[in-house]
C-alpha positions as CSV (number, residue, x, y, z in Angstrom):
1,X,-25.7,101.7,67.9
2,X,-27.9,99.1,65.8
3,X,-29.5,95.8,67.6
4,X,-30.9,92.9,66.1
5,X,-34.4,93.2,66.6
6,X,-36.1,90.3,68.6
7,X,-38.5,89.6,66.1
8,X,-35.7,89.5,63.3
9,X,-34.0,86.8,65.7
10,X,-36.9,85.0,66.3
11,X,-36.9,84.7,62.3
12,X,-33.2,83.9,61.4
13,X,-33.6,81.1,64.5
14,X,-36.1,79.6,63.2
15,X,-34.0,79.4,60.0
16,X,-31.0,78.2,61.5
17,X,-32.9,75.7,63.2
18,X,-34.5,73.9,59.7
19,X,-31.4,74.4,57.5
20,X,-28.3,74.2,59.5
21,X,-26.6,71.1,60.1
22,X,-27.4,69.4,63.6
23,X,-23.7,70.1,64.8
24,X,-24.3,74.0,64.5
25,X,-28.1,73.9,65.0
26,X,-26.5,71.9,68.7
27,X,-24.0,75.0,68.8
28,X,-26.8,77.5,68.9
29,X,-28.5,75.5,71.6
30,X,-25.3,75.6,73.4
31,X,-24.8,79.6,73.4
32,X,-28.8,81.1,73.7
33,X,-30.7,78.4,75.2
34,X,-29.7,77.5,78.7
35,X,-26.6,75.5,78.0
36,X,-27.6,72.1,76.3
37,X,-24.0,70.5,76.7
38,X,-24.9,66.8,76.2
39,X,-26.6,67.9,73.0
40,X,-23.6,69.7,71.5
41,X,-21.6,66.8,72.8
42,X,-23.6,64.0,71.0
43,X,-23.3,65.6,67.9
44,X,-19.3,65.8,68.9
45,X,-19.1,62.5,69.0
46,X,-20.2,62.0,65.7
47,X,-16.9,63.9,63.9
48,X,-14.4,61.8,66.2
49,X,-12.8,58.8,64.9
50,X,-11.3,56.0,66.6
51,X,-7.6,57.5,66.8
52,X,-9.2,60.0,68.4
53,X,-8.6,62.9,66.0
54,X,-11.6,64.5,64.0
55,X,-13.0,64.2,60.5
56,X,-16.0,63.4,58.4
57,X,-16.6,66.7,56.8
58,X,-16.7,68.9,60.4
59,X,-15.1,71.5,58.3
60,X,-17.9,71.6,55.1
61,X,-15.1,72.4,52.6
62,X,-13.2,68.8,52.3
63,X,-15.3,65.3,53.0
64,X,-12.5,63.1,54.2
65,X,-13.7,61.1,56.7
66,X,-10.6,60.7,57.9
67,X,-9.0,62.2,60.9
68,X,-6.9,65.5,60.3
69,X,-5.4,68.2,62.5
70,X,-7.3,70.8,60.9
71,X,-10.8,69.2,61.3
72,X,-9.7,68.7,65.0
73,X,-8.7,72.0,65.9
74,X,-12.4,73.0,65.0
75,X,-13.7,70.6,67.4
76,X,-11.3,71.7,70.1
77,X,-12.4,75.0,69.4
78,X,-16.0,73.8,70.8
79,X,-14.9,71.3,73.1
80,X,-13.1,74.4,74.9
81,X,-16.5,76.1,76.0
82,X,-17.6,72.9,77.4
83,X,-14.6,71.6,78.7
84,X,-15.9,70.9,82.5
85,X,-17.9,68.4,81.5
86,X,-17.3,64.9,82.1
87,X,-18.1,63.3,78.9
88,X,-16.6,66.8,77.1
89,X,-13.2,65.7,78.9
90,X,-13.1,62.5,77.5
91,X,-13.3,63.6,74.2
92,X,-10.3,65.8,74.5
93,X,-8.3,63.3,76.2
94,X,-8.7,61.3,73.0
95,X,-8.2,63.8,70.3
96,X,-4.9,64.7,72.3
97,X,-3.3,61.1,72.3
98,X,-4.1,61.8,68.4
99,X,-2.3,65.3,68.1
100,X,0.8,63.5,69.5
101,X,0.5,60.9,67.4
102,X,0.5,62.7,64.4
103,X,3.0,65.6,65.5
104,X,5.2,65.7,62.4
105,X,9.3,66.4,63.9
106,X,10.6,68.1,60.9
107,X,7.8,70.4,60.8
108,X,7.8,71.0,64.1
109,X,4.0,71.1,64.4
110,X,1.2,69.9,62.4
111,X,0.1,69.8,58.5
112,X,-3.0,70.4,58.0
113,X,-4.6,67.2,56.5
114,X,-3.1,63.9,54.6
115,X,-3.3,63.3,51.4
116,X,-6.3,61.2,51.3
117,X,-8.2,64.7,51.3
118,X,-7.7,64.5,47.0
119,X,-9.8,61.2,47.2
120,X,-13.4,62.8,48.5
121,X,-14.8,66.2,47.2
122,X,-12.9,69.1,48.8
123,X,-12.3,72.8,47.2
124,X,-9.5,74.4,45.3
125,X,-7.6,75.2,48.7
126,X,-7.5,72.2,50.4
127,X,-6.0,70.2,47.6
128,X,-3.0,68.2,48.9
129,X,0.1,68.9,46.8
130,X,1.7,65.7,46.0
131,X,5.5,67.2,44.7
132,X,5.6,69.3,47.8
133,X,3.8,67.0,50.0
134,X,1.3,69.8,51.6
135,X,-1.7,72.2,50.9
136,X,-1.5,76.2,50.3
137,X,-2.8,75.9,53.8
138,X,0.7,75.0,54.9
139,X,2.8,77.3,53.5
140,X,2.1,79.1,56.8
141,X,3.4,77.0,59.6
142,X,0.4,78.5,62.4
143,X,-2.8,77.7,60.6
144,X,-3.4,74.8,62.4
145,X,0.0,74.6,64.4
146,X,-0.5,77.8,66.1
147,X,-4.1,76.7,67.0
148,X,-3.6,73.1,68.1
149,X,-0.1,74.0,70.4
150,X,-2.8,76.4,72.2
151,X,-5.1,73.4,73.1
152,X,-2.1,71.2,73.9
153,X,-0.7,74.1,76.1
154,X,-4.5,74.5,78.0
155,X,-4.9,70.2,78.4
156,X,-1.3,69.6,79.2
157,X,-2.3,67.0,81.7
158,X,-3.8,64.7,79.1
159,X,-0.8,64.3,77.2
160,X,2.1,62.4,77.6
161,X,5.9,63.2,78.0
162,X,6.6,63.2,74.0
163,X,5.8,66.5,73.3
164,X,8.2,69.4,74.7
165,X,5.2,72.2,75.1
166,X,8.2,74.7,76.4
167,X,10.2,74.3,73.0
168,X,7.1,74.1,70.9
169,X,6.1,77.6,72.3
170,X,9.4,78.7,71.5
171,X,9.1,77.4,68.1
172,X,5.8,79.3,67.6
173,X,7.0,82.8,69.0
174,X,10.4,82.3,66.5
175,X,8.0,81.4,63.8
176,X,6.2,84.6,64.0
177,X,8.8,87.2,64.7
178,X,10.7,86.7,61.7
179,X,8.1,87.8,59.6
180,X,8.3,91.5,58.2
181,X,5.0,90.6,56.3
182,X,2.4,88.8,57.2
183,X,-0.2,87.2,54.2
184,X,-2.5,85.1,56.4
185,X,-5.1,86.5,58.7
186,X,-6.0,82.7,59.6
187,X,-2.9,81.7,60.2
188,X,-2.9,84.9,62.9
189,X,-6.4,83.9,64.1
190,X,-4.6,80.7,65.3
191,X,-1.9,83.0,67.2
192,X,-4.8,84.8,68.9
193,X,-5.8,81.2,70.6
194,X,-2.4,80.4,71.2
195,X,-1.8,84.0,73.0
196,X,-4.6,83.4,75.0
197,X,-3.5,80.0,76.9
198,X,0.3,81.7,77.6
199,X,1.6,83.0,80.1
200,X,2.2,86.6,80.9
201,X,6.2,85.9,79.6
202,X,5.4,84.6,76.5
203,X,2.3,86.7,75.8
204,X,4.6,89.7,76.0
205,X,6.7,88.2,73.5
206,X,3.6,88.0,70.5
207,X,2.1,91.3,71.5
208,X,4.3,93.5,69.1
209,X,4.0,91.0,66.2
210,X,0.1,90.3,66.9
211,X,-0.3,94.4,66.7
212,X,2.0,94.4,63.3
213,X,0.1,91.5,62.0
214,X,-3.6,92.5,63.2
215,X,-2.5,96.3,61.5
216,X,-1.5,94.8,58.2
217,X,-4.1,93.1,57.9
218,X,-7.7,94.3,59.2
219,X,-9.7,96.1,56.8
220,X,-11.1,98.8,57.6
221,X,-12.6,99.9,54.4
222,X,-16.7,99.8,55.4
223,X,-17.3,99.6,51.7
224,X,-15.4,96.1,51.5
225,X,-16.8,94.4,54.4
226,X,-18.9,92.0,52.3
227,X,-16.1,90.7,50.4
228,X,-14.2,87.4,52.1
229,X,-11.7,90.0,54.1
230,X,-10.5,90.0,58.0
231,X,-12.9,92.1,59.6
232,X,-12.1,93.9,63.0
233,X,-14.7,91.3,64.5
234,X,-12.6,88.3,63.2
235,X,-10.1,89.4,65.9
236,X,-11.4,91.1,68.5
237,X,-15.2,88.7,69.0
238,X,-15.3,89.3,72.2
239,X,-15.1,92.5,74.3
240,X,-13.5,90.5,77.2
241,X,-10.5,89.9,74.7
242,X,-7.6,91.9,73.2
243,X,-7.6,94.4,70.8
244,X,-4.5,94.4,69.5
245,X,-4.3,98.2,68.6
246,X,-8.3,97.5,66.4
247,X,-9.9,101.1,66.9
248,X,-13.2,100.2,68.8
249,X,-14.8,102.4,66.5
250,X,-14.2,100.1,64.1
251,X,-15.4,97.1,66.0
252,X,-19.0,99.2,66.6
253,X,-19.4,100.0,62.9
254,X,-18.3,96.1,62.4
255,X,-21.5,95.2,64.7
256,X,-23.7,97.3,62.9
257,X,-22.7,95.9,59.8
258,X,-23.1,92.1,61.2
259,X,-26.8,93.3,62.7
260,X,-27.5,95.1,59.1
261,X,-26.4,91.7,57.5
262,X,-28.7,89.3,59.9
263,X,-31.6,91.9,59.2
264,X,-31.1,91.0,55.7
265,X,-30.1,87.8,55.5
266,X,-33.0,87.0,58.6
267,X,-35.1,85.4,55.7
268,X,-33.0,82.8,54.6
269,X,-29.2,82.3,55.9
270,X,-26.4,84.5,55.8
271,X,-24.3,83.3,52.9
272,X,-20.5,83.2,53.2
273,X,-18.7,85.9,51.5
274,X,-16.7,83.2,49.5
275,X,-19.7,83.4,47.0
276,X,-20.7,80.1,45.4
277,X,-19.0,79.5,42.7
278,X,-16.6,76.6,44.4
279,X,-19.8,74.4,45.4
280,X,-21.5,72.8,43.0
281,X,-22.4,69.2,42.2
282,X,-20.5,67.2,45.1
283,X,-20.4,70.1,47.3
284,X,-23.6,71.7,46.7
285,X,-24.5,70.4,51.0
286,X,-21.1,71.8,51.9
287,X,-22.5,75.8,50.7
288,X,-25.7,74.8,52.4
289,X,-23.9,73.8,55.7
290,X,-21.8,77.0,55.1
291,X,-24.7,79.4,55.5
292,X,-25.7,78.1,59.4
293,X,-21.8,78.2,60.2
294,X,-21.3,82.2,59.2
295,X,-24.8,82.9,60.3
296,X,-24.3,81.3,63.7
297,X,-20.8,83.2,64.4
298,X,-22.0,86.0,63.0
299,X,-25.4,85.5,65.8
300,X,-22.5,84.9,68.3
301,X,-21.0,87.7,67.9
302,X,-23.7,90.2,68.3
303,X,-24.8,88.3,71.6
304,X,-20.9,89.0,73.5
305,X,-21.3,91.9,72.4
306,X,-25.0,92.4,73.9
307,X,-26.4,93.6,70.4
308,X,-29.4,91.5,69.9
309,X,-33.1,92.7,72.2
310,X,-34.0,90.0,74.0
């Protein structure tokens, strides 16, 4: 069993620290140094717009400033750690009243952004579609839909009667058990969220089709691992959680192979497995801004897991 050395942290920190972007170098505050919630919130703030939902480039790879669902599922996503904090609180009060507001009826859940994404530099994937009126994103209803009903579901009492949680759960499990194939691990990493704020009823309902997914789709091929490919950590990053039939031999050789990574990377940044080749000229911040994301999960990681020497 590899650890990250302490003086190979010590390194990549110091790294993370000059090049990341203050929202992730807030993050890593947040998760190794004592809890620095107000810092992590302040640079929050900074994403939200006035209808309360999320935007201005939070995720790197479109910069709408804009509000969408997907950029505000990844500020729920760290809003959830925090979420006993006052000012925390009020932030997710807002970005609910936006999720309702944007709920789309026929969809029965959420696209992923608006159209306005085509107007500001943005990669390959999240070009909006104008003849079919969505993004290749959506051609798989739980990446966000999956993700934000899970939030909804844990912050019921800031929403308001418009949104039928019950049904939308039902919608979600229906969603996901007609599938004999499943092509999106993203889409299931949103199912993982959403499995873990349901009850024992309805969590008994995904667990076959999580295993079937989660089996189709984790690569277990060690020689792989550094091509853009679900990973066992990508669903099991955190021994507290599920495995979802994931071998746990496979998640140790996984966290050698992240420690391995840092050790190499500790340098510079870990770059994201995506290569480059999708960020130059008008996105060339975006790759930068990459690098402290995938290097800070990855850091995450190896610390639930107790596999960095402190």
């Amino acid at each position: 069993m590899l650890k990250l050395t302490n003086k190979s942290f010590k390194i990549i920190t110091k790294n993370l620290k000059k090049r990341a972007r203050p929202i992730d170098r807030a993050r890593f505050e947040y998760h190794f140094n004592n809890d620095q919630t107000e810092k992590l919130i302040k640079e929050l703030k900074k994403y939200q717009n006035k209808d309360g939902g999320f935007g201005n480039a939070l995720e790197p790879d479109f910069r709408l400033p804009l509000s969408t669902p997907m950029a505000t599922s990844i500020a729920l996503r760290y809003l959830k750690n925090i979420s006993n904090n006052d000012s925390a609180r009020e932030l997710i009060k807002k970005s609910m009243l936006y999720l309702e507001e944007c709920y789309n009826k026929n969809r029965k859940g959420w696209y992923a952004v608006r159209k306005e994404v085509n107007d500001y530099p943005h990669t390959p994937w999240w070009h909006y579609d104008e003849k079919n009126e969505m993004t290749v994103i959506d051609k798989n209803w739980g990446n966000p839909s999956a993700e934000l009903l899970a939030y909804l579901v844990r912050y019921r009492l800031y929403i308001t009667q418009q949104l039928d949680l019950d049904l939308l759960i039902d919608q979600a499990v229906s969603n996901i058990e007609v599938k004999e194939k499943y092509e999106s691990e993203n889409e299931i990493y949103c199912y993982l969220k959403l499995y873990e704020e349901l009850d024992s009823k309805n969590k008994n309902k995904l667990i076959p089709h999580l295993k079937t997914a989660v089996e189709q789709l984790v690569e277990y091929d060690q020689k792989k691992w550094e091509q853009y490919l679900p990973l066992p950590l990508d669903f099991v990053n955190n021994p507290a959680k599920e495995s979802f039939g994931i071998k746990e031999s496979a998640i140790e050789s996984n966290l050698d192979f992240y420690v391995d990574l840092i050790e190499k990377s500790k340098d510079t940044l870990v770059k994201p497995p995506w290569g480059k080749s999708f960020y130059q000229t008008e996105l060339k911040d975006a790759y930068q801004e990459w690098q402290g994301n995938w290097t800070l999960k990855i850091l995450i990681i190896l610390n639930n897991y107790n596999r960095i020497e402190k």
